[in-house]
C-alpha positions as YAML, in Angstrom:
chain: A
units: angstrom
residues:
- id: 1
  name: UNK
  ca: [-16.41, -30.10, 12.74]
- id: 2
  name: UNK
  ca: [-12.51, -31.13, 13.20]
- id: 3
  name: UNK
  ca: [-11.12, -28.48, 15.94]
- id: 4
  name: UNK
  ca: [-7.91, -28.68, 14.00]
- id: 5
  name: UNK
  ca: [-9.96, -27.65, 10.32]
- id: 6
  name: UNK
  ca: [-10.58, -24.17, 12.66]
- id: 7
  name: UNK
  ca: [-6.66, -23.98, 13.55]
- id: 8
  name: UNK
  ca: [-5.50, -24.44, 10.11]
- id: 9
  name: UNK
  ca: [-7.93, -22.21, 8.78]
- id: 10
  name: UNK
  ca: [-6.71, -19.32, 11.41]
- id: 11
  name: UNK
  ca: [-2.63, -20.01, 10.82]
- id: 12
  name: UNK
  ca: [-3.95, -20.00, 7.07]
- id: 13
  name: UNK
  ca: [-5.42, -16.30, 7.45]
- id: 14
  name: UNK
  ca: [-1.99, -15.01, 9.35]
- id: 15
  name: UNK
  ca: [0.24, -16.44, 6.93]
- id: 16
  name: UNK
  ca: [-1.92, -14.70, 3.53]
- id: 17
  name: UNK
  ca: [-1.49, -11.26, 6.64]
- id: 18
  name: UNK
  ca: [1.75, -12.00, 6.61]
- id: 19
  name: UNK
  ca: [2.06, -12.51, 2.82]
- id: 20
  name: UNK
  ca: [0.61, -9.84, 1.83]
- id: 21
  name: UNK
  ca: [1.90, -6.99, 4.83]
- id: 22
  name: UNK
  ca: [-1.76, -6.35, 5.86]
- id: 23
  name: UNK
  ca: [-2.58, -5.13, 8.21]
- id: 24
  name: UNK
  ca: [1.27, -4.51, 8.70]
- id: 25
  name: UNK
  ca: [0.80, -5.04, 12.41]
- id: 26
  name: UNK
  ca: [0.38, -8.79, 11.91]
- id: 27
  name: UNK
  ca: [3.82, -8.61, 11.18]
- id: 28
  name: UNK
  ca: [5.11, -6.22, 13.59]
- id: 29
  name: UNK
  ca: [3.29, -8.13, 16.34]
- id: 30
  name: UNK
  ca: [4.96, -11.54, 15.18]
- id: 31
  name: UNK
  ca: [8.20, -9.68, 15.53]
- id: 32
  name: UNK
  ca: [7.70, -8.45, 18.99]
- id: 33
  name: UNK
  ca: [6.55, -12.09, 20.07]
- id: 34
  name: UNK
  ca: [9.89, -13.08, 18.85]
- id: 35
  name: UNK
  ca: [11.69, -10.76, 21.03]
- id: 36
  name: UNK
  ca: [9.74, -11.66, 24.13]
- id: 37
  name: UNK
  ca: [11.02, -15.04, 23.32]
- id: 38
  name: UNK
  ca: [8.40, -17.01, 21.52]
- id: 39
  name: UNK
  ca: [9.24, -19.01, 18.47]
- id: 40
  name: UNK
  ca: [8.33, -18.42, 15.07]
- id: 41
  name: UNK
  ca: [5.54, -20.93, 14.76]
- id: 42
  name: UNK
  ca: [4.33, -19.98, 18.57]
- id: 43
  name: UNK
  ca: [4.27, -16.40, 17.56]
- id: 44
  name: UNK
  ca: [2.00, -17.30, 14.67]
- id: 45
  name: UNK
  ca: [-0.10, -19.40, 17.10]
- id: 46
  name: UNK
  ca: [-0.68, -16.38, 19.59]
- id: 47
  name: UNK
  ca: [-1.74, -14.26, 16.89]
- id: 48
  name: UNK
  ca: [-4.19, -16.87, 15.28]
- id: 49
  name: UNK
  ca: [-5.65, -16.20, 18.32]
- id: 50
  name: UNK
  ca: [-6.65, -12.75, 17.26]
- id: 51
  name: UNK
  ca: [-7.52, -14.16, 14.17]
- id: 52
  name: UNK
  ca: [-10.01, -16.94, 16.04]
- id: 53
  name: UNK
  ca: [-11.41, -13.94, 17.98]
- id: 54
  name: UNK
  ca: [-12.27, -11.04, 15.14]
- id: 55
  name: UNK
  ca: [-14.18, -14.25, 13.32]
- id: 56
  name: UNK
  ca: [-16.06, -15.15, 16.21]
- id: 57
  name: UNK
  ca: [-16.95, -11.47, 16.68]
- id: 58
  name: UNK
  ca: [-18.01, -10.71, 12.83]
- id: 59
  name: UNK
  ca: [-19.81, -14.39, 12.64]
- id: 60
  name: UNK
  ca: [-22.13, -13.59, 15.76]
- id: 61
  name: UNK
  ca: [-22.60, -9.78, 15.04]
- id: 62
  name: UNK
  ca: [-23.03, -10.39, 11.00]
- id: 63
  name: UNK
  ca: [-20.47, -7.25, 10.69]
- id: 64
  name: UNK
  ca: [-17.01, -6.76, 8.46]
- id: 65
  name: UNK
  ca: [-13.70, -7.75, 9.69]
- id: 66
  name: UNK
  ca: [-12.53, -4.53, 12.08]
- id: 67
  name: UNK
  ca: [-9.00, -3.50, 11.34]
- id: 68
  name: UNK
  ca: [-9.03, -1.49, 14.46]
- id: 69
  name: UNK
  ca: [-10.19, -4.00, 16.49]
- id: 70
  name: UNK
  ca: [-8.09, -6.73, 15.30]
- id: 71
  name: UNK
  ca: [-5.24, -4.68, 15.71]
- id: 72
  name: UNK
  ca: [-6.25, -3.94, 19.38]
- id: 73
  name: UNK
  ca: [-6.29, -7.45, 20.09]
- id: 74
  name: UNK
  ca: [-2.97, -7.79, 18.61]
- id: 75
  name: UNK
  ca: [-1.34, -5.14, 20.67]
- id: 76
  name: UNK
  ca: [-2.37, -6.56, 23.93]
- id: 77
  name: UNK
  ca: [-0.80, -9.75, 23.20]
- id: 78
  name: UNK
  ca: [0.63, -12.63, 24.46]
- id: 79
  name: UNK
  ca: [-2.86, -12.08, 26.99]
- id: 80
  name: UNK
  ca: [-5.84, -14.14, 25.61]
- id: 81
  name: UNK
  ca: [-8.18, -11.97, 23.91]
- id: 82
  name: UNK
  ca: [-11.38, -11.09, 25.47]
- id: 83
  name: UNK
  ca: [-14.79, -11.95, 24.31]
...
């Protein structure tokens, strides 16, 4: 599968979080990226990170997105998440 299919589909999912103000943190965390000095579309990148992460997590384990554990990853960003 196209590595870039994967990235699109991530920066997809934080722009419809971003659309749609949920979880509102998506939006607060872009903002505080911003601030630390990342651009817009760098800001999105981090968090698509978050994004990648929570999949990963509810592929392998067969469980729901977790709000509280996306949001986690969210707030200790711009560090990578942990696996």
């Amino acid at each position: 599968m196209n590595p870039n299919l994967f990235k699109e589909i991530f920066l997809k999912t934080v722009y419809n979080q971003l659309g749609k103000n949920d979880p509102p943190q998506t939006r607060d965390t872009l903002e505080r990226l911003k601030k630390e000095g990342y651009s817009e579309e760098d800001a999105k990148l981090v968090i698509a990170q978050c994004v990648a992460s929570e999949m990963v997590k509810v592929v392998s384990t067969k469980t729901p997105f977790n709000t509280i554990r996306f949001v986690k990853c969210l707030n200790n960003l711009p560090n990578t998440p942990a696996d």
